[in-house]
C-alpha positions in Angstrom: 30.0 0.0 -7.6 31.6 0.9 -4.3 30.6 2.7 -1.6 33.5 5.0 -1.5 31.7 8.0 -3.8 29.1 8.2 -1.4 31.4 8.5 1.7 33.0 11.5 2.4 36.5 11.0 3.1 37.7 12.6 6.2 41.7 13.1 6.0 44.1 14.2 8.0 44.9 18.2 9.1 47.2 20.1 11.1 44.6 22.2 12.4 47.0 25.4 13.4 49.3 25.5 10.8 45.9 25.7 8.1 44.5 28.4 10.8 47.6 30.7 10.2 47.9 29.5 6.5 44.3 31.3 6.2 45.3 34.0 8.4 48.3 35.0 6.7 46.6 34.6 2.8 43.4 36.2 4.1 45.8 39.3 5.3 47.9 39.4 2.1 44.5 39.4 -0.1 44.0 39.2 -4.1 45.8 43.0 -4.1 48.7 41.3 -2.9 48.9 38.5 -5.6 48.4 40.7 -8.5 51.4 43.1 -7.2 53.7 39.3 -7.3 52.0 38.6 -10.5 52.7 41.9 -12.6 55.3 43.4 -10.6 58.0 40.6 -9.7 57.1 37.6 -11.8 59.8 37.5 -14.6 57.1 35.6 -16.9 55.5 39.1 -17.0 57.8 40.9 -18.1 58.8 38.7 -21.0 55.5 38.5 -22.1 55.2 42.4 -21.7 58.4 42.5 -24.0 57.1 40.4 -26.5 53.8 42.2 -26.7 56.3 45.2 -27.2 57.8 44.4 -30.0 54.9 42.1 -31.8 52.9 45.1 -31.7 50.0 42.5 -32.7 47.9 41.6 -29.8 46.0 38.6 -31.4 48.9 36.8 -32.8 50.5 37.9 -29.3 47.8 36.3 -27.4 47.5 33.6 -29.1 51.4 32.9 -28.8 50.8 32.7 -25.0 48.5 30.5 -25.1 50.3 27.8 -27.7 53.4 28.5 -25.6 52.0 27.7 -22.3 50.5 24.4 -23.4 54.2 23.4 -24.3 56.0 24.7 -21.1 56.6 21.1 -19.9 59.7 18.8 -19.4 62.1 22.3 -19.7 65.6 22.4 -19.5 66.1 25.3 -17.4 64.1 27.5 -14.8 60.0 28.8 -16.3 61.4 31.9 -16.0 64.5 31.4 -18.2 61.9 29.4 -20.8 59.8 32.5 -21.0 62.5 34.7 -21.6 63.9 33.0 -24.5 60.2 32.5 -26.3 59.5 36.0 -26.1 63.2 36.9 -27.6 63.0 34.7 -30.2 59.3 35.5 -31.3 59.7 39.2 -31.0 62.3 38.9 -34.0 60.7 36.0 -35.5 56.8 36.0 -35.3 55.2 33.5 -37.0 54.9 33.0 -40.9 53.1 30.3 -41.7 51.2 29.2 -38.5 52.3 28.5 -35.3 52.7 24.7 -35.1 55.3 25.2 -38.1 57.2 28.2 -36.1 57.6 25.8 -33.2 58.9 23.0 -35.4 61.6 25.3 -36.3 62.0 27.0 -32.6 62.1 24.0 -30.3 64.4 21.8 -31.8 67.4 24.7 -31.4 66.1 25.4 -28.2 68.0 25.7 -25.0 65.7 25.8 -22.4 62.6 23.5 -24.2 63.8 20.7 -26.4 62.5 17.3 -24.9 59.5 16.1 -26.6 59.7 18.3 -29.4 57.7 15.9 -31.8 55.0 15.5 -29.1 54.9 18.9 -28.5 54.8 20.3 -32.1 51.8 17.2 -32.5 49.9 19.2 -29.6 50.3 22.5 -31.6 48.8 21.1 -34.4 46.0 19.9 -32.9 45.1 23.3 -30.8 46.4 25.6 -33.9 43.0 25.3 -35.7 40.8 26.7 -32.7 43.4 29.2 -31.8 43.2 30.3 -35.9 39.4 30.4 -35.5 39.6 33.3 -33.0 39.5 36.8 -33.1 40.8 39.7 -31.3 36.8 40.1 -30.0 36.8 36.6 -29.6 39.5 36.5 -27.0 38.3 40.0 -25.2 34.6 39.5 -25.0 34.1 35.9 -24.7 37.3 34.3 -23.2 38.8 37.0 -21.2 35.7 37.9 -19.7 35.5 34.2 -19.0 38.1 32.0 -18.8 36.8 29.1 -17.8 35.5 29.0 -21.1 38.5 28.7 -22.6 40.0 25.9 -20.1 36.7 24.0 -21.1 37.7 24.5 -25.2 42.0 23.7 -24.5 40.8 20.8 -22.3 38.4 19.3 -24.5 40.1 20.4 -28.0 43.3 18.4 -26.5 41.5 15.4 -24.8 42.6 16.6 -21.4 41.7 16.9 -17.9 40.3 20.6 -17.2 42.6 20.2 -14.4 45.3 19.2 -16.2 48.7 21.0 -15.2 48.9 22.8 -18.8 45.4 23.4 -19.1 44.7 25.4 -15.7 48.8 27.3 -16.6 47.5 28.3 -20.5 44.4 30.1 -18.7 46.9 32.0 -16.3 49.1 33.1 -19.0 46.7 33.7 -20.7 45.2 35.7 -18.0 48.4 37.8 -18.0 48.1 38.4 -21.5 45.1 39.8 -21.3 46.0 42.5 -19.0 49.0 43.6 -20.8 46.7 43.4 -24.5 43.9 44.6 -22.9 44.7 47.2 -20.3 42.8 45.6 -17.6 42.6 43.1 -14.4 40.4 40.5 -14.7 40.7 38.2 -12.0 40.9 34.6 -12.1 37.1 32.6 -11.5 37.2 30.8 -8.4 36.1 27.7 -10.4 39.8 27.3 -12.0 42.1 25.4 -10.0 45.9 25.3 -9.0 48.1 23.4 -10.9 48.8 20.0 -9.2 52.7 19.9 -9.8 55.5 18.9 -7.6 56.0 22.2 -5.7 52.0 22.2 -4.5 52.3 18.5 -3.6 54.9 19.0 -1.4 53.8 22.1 0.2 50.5 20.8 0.7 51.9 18.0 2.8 52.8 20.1 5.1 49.3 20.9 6.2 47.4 17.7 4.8 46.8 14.4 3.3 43.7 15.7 1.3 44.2 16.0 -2.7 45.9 19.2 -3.7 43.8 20.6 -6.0 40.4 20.5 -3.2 42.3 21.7 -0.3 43.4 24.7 -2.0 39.9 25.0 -3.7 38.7 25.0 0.1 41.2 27.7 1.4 40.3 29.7 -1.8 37.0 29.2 -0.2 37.7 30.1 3.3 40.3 33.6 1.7 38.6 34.7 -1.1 41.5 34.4 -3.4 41.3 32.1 -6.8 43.3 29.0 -6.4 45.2 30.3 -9.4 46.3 34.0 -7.3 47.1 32.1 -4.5 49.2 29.7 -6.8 51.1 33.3 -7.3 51.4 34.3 -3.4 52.9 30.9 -2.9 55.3 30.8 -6.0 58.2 32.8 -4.7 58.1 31.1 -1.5 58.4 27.6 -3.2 61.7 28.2 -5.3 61.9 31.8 -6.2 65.4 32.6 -6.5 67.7 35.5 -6.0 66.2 38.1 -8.2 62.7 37.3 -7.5 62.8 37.4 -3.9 64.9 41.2 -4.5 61.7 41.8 -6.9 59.5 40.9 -3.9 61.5 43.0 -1.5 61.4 45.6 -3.6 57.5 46.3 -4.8 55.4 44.2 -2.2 54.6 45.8 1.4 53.8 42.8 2.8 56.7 40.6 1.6 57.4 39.7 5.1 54.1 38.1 5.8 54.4 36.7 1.9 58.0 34.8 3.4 56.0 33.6 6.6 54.6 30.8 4.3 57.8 29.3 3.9 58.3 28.4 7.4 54.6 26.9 8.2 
């Protein structure tokens, strides 16, 4: 046993640019992060047209959720992936479970077709939990708490409850909710931002501390979720074109959101 666990690392800051990080996140608030969430990520919208056209908002929800723990290794933008899921689903919804559908989807794919067998494998082994829930289920229990249901993806699939996919199923799974629902809910501090390449890189910028407890520290210090702020900071981290017209267009405080790029 080392000494390390019982040391507490000290690492490295850039004291002003974290002071106006806070500032500007602190100013732009949770209000701000749903606006980017519902009104200019194109995620949103494909999963409002899906829920559209299902007309079905277990098997909807539960789509999200399968989907999102397979939205790795893509061949295109998220955004593009998203698009063509909810397409495809809303004029061919499942028939015979959902690992089966994606056996059949993935494979003719053009935005998600690496890994298909590993992905399909991950399916299976999720598709008997998702089966075992009902429409109450996933209102009363999970969207009321979602860190229950990162505890139950994590430990049905033998992963990290930080684990990229995991902490991304809850916030899709958090959008879904609205849209089935008809409500916000936000996101429990507790749930943390998805350590990928785009948060490592930005986080450099201010630190050498771990991702995933710096920005559980700012959440701290803001008030925002990890996972919102993971929304404020998404269109300044490779939003393109029409997403940054999107922001433009519905958030009054898109300015401020743009500041974050150049800290």
């Amino acid at each position: 046993m080392t000494l390390d666990r019982f040391i507490r690392v000290r690492y490295r800051a850039d004291e002003e640019k974290v002071k106006a990080l806070r500032e500007i996140l602190s100013e732009l608030g949770l209000d701000c992060a749903r606006t980017i969430e519902e009104r200019v990520d194109l995620q949103f919208d494909a999963l409002r047209n899906l829920h559209g056209n299902l007309k079905n908002d277990e098997l909807f929800i539960k789509l999200v959720i399968a989907n999102s723990l397979v939205s790795y290794q893509l061949t295109a933008k998220g955004e593009m992936w998203w698009w063509e899921f909810s397409k495809h689903f809303s004029e061919n919804p499942p028939g015979r479970g959902i690992s089966e559908a994606y056996s059949r989807f993935l494979p003719n794919s053009r935005t998600n077709r690496r890994l298909v067998t590993g992905k399909v494998k991950r399916l299976k082994r999720i598709e008997p939990f998702l089966d075992s829930l009902s429409l109450e289920d996933l209102g009363n229990y999970y969207f009321s708490g979602m860190e229950r249901l990162r505890d139950e993806l994590a430990k049905t699939l033998g992963s990290r409850k930080s684990a990229k996919t995991i902490v991304f199923a809850v916030k899709m799974f958090g959008y879904a909710g609205r849209i089935a629902f008809g409500k916000f809910v936000p996101y429990p501090m507790g749930i943390e931002i998805p350590d990928d390449v785009r948060i490592n890189a930005y986080t450099k910028r201010f630190t050498n501390e771990p991702p995933v407890s710096f920005w559980r520290g700012i959440a701290e210090e803001t008030g925002i979720p990890p996972l919102h702020i993971d929304s404020i900071l998404w269109p300044v981290l490779g939003g393109h074109d029409e997403v940054l017209t999107r922001l433009k267009k519905h958030c009054t405080k898109w300015e401020d959101v743009l500041r974050l790029a150049s800290l």
